[in-house]
DSSP file (Angstrom, degrees, kcal/mol; ACC not computed):
  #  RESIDUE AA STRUCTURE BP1 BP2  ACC     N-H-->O    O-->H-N    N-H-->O    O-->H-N    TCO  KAPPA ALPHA  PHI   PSI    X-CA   Y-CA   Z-CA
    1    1 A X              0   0    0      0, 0.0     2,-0.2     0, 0.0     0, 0.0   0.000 360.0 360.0 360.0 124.0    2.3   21.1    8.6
    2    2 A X        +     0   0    0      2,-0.0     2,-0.4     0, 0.0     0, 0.0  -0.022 360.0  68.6 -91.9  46.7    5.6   21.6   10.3
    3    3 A X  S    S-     0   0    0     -2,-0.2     2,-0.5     2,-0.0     0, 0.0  -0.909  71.3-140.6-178.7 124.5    7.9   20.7    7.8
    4    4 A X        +     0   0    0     -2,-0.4    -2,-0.0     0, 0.0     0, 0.0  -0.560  31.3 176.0 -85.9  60.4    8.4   22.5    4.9
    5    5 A X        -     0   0    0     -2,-0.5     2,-0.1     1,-0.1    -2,-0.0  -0.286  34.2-118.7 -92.7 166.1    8.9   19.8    2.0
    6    6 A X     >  -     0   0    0      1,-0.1     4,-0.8     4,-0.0     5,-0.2  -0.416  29.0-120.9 -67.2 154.7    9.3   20.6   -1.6
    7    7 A X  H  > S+     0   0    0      2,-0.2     4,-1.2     3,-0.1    -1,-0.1   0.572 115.6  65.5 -76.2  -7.3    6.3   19.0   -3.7
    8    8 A X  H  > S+     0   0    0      3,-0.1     4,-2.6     2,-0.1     5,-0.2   0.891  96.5  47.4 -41.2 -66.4    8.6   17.4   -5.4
    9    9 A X  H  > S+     0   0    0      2,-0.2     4,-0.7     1,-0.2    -2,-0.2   0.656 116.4  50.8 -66.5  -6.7    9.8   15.4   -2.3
   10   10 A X  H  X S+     0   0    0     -4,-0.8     4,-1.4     2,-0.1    -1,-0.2   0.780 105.7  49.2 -65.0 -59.4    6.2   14.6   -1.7
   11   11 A X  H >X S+     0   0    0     -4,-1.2     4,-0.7    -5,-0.2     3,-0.6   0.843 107.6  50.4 -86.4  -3.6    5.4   13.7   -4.4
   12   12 A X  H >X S+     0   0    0     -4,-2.6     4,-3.4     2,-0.2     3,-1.8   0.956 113.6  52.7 -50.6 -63.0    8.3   11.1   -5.0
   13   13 A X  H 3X S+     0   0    0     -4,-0.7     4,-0.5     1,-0.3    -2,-0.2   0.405 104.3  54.9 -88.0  25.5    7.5    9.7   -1.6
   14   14 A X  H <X S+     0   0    0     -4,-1.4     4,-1.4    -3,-0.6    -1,-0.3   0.626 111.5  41.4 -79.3 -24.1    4.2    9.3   -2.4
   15   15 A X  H <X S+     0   0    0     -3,-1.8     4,-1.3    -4,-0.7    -2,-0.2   0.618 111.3  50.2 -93.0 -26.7    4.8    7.4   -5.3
   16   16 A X  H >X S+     0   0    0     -4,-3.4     3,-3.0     2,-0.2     4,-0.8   0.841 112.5  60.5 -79.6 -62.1    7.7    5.0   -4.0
   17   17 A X  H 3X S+     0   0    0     -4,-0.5     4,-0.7     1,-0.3    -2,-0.2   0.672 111.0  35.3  19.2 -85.4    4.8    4.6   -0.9
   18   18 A X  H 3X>S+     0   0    0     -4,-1.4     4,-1.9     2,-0.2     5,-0.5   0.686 116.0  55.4 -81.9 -22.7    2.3    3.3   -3.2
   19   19 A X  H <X5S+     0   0    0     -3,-3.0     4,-4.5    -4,-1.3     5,-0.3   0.972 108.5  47.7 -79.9 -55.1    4.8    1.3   -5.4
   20   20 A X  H  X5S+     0   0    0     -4,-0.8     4,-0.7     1,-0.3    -1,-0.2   0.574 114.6  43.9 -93.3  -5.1    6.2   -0.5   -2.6
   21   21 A X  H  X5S+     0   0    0     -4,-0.7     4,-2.2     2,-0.1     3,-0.4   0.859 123.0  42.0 -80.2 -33.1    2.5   -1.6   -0.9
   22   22 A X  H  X5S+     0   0    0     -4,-1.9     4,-1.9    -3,-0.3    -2,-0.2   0.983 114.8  50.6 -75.7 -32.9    1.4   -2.5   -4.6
   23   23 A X  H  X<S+     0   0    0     -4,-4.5     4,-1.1    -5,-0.5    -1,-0.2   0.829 115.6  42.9 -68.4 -22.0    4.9   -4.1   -5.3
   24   24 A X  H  X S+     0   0    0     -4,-0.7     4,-1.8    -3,-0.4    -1,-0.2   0.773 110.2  54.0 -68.9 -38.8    4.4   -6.2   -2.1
   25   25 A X  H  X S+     0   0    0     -4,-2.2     4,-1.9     2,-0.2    -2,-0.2   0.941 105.7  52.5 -26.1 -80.8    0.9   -7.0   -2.7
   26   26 A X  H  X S+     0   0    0     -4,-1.9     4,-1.3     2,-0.3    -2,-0.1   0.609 112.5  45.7 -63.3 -51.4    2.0   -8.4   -6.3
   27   27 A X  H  X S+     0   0    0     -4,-1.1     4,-1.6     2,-0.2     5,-0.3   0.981 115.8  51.9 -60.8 -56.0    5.0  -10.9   -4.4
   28   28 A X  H  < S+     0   0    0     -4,-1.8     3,-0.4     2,-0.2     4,-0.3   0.791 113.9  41.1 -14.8 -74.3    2.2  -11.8   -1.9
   29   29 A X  H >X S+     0   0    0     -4,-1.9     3,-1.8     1,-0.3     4,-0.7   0.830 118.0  42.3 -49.5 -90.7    0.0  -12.6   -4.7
   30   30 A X  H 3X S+     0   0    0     -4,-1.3     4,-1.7     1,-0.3    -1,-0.3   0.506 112.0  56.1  20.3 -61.8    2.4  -14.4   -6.9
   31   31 A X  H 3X S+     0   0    0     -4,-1.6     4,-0.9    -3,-0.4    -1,-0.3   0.418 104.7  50.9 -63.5 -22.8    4.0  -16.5   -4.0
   32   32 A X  H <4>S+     0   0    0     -3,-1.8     5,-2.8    -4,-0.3     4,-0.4   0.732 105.3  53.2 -99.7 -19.5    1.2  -17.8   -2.8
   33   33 A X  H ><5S+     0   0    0     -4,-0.7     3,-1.2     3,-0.2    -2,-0.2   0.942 105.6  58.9 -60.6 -43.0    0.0  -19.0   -6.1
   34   34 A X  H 3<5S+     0   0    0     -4,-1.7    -3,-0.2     1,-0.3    -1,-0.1   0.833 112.1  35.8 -47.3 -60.6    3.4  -20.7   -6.4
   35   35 A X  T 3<5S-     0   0    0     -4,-0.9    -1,-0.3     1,-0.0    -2,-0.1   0.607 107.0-125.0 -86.2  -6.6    3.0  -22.9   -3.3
   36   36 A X  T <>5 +     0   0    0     -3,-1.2     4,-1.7    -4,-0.4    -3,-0.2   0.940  49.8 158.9  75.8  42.8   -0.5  -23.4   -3.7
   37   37 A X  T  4< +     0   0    0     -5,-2.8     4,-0.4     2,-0.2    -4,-0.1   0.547  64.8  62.1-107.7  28.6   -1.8  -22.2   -0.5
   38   38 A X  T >> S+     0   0    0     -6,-0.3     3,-2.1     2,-0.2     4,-1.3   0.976 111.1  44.2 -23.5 -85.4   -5.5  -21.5   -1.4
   39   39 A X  H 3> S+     0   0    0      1,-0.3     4,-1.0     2,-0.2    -2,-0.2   0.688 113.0  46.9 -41.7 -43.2   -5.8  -25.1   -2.2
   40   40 A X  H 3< S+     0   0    0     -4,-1.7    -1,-0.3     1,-0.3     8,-0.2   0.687 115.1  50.3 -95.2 -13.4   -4.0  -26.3    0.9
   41   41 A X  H <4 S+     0   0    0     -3,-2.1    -1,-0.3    -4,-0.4    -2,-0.2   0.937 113.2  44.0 -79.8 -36.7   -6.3  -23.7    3.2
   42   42 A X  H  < S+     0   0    0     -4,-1.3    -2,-0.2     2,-0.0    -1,-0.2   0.657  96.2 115.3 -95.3  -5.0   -9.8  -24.9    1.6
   43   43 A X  S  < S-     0   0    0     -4,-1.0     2,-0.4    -5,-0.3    -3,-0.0   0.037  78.3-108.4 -37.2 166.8   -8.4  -28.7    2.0
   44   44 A X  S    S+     0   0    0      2,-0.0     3,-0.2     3,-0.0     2,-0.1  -0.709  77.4  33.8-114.1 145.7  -10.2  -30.8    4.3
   45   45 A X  S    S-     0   0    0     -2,-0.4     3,-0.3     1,-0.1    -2,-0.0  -0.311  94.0 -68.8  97.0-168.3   -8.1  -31.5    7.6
   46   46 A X  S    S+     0   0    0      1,-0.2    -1,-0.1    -2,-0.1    -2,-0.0  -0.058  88.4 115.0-133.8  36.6   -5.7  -30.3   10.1
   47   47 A X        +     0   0    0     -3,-0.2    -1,-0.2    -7,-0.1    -2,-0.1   0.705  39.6 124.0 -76.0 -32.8   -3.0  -30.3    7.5
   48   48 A X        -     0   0    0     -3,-0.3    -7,-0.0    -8,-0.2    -3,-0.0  -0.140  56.0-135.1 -51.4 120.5   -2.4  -26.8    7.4
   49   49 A X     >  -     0   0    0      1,-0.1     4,-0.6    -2,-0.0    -1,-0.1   0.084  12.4-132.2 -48.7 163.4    0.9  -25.3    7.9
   50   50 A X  H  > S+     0   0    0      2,-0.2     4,-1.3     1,-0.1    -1,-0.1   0.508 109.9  52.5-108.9  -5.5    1.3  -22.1   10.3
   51   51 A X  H  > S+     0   0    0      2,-0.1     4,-0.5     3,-0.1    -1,-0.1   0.411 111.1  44.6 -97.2  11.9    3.4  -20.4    7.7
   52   52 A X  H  > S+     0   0    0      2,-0.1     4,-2.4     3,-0.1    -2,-0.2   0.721 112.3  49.6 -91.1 -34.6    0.8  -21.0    5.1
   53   53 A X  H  X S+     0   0    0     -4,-0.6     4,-1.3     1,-0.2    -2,-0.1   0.981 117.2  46.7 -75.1 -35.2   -1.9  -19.8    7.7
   54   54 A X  H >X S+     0   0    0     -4,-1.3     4,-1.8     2,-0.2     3,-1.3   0.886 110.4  49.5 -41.8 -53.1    0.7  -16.4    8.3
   55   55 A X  H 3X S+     0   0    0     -4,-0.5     4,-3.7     1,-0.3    -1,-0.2   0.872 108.6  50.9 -81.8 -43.7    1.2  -15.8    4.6
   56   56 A X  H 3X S+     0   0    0     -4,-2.4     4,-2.6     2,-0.2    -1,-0.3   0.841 117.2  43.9 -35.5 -45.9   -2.8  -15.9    3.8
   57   57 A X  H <X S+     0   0    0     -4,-1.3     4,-0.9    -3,-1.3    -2,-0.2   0.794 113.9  49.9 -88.2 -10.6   -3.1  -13.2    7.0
   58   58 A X  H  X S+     0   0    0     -4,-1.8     4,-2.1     2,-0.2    -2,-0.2   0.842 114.5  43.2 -89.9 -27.8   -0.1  -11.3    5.6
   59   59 A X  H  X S+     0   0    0     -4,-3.7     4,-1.8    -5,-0.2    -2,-0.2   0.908 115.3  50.7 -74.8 -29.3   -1.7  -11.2    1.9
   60   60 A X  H  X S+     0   0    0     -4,-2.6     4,-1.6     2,-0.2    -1,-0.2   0.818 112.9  43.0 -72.7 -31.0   -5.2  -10.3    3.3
   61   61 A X  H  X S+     0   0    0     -4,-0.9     4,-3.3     2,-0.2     5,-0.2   0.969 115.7  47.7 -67.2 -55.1   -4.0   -7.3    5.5
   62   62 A X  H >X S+     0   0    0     -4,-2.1     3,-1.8     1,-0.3     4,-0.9   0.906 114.2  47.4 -71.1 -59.1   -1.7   -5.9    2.9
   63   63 A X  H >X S+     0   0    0     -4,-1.8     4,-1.8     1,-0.4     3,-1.2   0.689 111.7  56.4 -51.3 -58.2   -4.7   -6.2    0.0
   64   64 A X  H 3X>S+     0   0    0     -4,-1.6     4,-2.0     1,-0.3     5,-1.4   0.897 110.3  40.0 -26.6 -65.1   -6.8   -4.6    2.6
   65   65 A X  I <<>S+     0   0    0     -4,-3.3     5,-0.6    -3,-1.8    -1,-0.3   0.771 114.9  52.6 -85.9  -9.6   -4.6   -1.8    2.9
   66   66 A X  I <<>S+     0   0    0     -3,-1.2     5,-0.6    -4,-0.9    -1,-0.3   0.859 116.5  33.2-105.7  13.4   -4.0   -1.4   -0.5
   67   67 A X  I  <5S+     0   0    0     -4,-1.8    -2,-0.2    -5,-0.2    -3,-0.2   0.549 125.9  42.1-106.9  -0.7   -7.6   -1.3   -2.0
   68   68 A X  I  X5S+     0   0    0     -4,-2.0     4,-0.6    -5,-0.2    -3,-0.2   0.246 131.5  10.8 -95.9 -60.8   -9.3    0.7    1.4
   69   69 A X  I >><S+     0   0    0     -5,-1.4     4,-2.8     2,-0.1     3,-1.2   0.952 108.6  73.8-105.0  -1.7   -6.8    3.2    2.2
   70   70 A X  I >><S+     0   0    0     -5,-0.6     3,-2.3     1,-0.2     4,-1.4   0.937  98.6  55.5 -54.0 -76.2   -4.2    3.5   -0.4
   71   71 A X  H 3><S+     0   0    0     -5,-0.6     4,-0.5     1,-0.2    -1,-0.2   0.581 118.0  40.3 -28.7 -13.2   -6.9    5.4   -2.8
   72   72 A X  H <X S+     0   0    0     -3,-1.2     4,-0.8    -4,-0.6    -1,-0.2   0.743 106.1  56.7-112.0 -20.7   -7.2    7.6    0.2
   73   73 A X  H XX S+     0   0    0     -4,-2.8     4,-1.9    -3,-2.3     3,-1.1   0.985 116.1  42.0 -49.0 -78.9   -3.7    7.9    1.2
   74   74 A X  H 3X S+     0   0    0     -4,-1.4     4,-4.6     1,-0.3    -2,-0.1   0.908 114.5  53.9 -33.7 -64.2   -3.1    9.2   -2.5
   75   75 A X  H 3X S+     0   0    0     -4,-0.5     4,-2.3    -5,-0.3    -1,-0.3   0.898 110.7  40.3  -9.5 -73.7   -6.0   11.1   -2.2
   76   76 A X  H <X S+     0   0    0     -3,-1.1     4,-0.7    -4,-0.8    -2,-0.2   0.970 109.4  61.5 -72.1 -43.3   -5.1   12.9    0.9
   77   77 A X  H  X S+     0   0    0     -4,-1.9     4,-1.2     1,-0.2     3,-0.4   0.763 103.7  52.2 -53.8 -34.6   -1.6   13.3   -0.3
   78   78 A X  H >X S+     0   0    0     -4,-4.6     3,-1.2    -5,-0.2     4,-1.1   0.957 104.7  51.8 -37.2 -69.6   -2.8   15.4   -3.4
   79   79 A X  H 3< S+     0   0    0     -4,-2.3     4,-0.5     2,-0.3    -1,-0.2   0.349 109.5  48.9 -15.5 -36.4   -4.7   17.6   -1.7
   80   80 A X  H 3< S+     0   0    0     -4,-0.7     4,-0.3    -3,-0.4    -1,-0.2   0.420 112.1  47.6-110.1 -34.6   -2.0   18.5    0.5
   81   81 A X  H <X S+     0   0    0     -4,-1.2     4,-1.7    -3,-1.2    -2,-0.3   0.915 111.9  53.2 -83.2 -60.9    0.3   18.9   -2.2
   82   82 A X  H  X S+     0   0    0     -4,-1.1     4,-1.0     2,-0.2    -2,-0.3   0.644 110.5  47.2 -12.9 -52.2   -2.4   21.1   -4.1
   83   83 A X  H  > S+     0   0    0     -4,-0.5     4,-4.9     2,-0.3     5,-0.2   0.757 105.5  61.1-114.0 -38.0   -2.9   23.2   -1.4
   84   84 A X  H  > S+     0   0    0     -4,-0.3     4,-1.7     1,-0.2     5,-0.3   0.977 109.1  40.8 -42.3 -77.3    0.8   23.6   -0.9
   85   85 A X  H  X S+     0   0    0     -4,-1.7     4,-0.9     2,-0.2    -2,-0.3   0.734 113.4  52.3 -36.3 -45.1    1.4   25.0   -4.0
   86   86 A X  H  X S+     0   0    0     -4,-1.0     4,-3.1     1,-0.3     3,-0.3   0.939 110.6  52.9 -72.8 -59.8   -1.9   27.4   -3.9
   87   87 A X  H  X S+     0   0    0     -4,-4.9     4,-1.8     1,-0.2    -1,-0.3   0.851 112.2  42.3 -72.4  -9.5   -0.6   28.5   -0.6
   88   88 A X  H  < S+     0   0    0     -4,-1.7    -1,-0.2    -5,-0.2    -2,-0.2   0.623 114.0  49.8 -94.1   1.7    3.1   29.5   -2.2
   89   89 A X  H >< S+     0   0    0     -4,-0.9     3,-1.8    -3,-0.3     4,-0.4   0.964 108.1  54.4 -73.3 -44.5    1.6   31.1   -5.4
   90   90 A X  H >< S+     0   0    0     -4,-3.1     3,-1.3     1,-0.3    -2,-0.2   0.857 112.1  54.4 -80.4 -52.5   -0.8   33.2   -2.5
   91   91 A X  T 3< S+     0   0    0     -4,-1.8    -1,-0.3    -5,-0.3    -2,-0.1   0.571  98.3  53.3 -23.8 -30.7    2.9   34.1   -1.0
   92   92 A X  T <         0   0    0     -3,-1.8    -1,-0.2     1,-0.2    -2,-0.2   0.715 360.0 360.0-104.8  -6.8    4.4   35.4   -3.6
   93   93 A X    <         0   0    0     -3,-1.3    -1,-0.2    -4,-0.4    -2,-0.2   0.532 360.0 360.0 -43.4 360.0    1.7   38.0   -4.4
């Protein structure tokens, strides 16, 4: 890595990271119940809106990315942070 960050500052901006897909996720979520566009997608007809059909492809992408690669994102960012640390205890021998 070429940049030297603290593991502090990793790990904060892993965590705002993950709050702000899950916290997007969550409006997604929540906003689409509201307007009802489940119902209005599994309706019969050629009633469907194109910011209904958007908001469906924007909740399915983001839920995509946070249940497949957040967990690995986190993941990777541990590790990486773990090994950070390992290699500046093995430094200061």
């Amino acid at each position: 890595m070429s940049r030297d960050l603290s593991p502090r500052r990793v790990a904060l901006a892993t965590l705002v990271e993950v709050a702000v897909v899950l916290l997007l996720h969550l409006l997604l979520l929540h906003v689409m119940a509201h307007l009802g566009v489940a119902a209005s997608l599994l309706a019969a007809g050629p009633h469907v809106q194109a910011g209904s059909l958007l908001l469906a492809v924007t909740f399915v992408l983001v839920r995509l990315l946070a249940v497949l690669a957040l967990p690995g994102f986190v993941l990777y960012r541990l590790v990486q942070l773990g090994f950070s640390l390992w290699a500046r205890s093995r430094a200061k021998m």
